[in-house]
C-alpha positions as a Markdown table, in Angstrom:
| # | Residue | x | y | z |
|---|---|---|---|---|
| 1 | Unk | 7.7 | 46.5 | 16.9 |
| 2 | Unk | 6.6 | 43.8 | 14.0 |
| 3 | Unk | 10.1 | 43.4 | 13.3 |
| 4 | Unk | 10.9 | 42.2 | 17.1 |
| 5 | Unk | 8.1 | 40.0 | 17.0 |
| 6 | Unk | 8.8 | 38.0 | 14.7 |
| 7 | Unk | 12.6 | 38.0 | 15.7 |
| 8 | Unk | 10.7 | 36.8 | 19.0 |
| 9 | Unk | 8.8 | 34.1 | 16.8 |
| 10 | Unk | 11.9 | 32.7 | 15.1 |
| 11 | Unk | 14.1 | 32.8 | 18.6 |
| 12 | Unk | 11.2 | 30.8 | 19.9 |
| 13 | Unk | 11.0 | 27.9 | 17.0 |
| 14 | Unk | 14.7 | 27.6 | 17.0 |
| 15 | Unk | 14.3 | 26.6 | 20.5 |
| 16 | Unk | 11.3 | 24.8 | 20.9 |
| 17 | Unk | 12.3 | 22.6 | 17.5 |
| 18 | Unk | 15.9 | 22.4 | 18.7 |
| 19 | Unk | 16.9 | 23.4 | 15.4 |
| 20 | Unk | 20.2 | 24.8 | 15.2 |
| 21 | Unk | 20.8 | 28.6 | 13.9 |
| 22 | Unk | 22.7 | 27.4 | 11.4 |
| 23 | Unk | 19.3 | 26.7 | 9.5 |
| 24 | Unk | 17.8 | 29.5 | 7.8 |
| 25 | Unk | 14.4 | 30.4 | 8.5 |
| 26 | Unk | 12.2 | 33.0 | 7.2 |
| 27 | Unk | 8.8 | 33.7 | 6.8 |
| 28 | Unk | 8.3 | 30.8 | 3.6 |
| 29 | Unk | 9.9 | 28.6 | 6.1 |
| 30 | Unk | 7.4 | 25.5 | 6.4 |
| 31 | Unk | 6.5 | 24.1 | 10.0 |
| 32 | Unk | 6.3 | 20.3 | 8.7 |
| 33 | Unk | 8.5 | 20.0 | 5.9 |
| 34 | Unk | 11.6 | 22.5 | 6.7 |
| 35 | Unk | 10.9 | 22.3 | 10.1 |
| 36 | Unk | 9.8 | 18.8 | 10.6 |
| 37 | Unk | 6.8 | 19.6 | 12.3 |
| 38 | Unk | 4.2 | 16.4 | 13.1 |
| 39 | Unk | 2.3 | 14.8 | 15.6 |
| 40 | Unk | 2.2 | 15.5 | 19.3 |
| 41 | Unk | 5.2 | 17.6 | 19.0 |
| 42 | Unk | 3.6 | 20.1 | 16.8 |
| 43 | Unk | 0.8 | 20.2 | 19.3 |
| 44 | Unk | 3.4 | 20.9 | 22.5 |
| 45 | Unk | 4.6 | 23.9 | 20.4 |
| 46 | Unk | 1.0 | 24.8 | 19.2 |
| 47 | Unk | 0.3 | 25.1 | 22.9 |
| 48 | Unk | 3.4 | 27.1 | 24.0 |
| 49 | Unk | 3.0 | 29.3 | 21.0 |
| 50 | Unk | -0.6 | 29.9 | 22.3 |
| 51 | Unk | 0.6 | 30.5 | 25.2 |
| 52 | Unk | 3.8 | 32.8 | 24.8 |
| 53 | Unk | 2.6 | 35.3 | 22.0 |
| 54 | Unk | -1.5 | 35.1 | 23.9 |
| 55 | Unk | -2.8 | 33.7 | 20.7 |
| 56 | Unk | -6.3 | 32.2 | 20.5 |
| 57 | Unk | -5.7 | 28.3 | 19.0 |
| 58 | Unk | -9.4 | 27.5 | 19.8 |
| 59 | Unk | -10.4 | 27.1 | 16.6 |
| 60 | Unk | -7.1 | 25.7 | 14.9 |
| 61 | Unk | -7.5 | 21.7 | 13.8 |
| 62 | Unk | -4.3 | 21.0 | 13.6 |
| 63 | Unk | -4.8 | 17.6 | 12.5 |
| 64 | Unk | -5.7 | 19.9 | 9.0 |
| 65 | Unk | -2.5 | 21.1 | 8.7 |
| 66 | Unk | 0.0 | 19.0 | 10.8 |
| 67 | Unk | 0.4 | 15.0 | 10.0 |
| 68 | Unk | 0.6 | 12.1 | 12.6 |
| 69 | Unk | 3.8 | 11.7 | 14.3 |
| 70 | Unk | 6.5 | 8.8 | 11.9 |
| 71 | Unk | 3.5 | 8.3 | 9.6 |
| 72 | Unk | 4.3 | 5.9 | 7.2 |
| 73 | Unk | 1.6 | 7.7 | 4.4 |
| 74 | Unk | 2.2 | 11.0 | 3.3 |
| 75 | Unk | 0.2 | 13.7 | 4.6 |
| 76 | Unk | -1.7 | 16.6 | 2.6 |
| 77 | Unk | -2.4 | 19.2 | 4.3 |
| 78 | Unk | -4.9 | 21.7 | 3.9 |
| 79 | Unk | -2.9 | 24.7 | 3.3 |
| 80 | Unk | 1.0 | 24.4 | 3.8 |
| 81 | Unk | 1.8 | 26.2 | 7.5 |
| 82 | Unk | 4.3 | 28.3 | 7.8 |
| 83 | Unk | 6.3 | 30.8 | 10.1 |
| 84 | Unk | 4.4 | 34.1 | 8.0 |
| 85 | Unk | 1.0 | 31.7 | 9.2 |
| 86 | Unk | 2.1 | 31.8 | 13.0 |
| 87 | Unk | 3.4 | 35.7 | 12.4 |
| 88 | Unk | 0.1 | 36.8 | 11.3 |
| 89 | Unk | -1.6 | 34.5 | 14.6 |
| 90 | Unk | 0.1 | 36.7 | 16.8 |
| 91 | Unk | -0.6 | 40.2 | 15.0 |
| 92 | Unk | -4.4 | 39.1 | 14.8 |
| 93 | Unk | -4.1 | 37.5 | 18.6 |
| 94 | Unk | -5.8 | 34.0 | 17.4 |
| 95 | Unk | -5.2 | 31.4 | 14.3 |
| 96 | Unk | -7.8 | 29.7 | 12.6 |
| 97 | Unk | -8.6 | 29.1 | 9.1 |
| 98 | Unk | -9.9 | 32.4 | 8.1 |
| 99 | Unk | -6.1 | 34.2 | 9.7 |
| 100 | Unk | -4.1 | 31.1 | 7.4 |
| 101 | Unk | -6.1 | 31.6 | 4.1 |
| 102 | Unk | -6.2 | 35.7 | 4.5 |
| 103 | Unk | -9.9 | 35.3 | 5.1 |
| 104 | Unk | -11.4 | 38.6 | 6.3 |
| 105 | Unk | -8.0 | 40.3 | 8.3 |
| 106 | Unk | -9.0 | 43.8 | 8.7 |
């Protein structure tokens, strides 16, 4: 079953980032830098992947994790997001700080 989800999670960023197949992704696979992840596009796919895998984003500041939309300054993030990040969202039904830093999972 955890193997078909995330199959499920990389079919759906391939096609809500429009990225073609031909680009690799795996679970070190980072949402703004490999992907190319920022501003209000990365909160339309925060929302749908709320939405599709019933993950709670209540509590997810994005704006920690996900710089402004053709920012001319570079932006450090918090913690580096990536695809294992939005994997363990969906196996622990919300994200938030604790899920991304591996904060209290049991």
């Amino acid at each position: 079953m955890e193997e078909q989800t995330f199959k499920d999670l990389l079919d759906f960023v391939y096609a809500k980032t429009l990225l073609s197949k031909n680009i690799s992704l795996g679970p070190n696979s980072r949402l703004c830098d490999d992907i190319g992840l920022t501003g209000w596009d990365a909160h339309e796919f925060f929302m749908a992947y709320a939405e599709r895998f019933q993950v709670d984003v209540s509590a997810f500041q994005l704006a920690d994790y996900v710089g402004a939309e053709g920012s001319m300054f570079h932006f450090l993030p918090k913690t580096v997001l990536t695809i294992h990040h939005l994997f363990l969202g969906i196996q622990h039904s919300k994200l938030d700080d604790q899920i991304i830093n591996g904060v209290n999972l049991s």
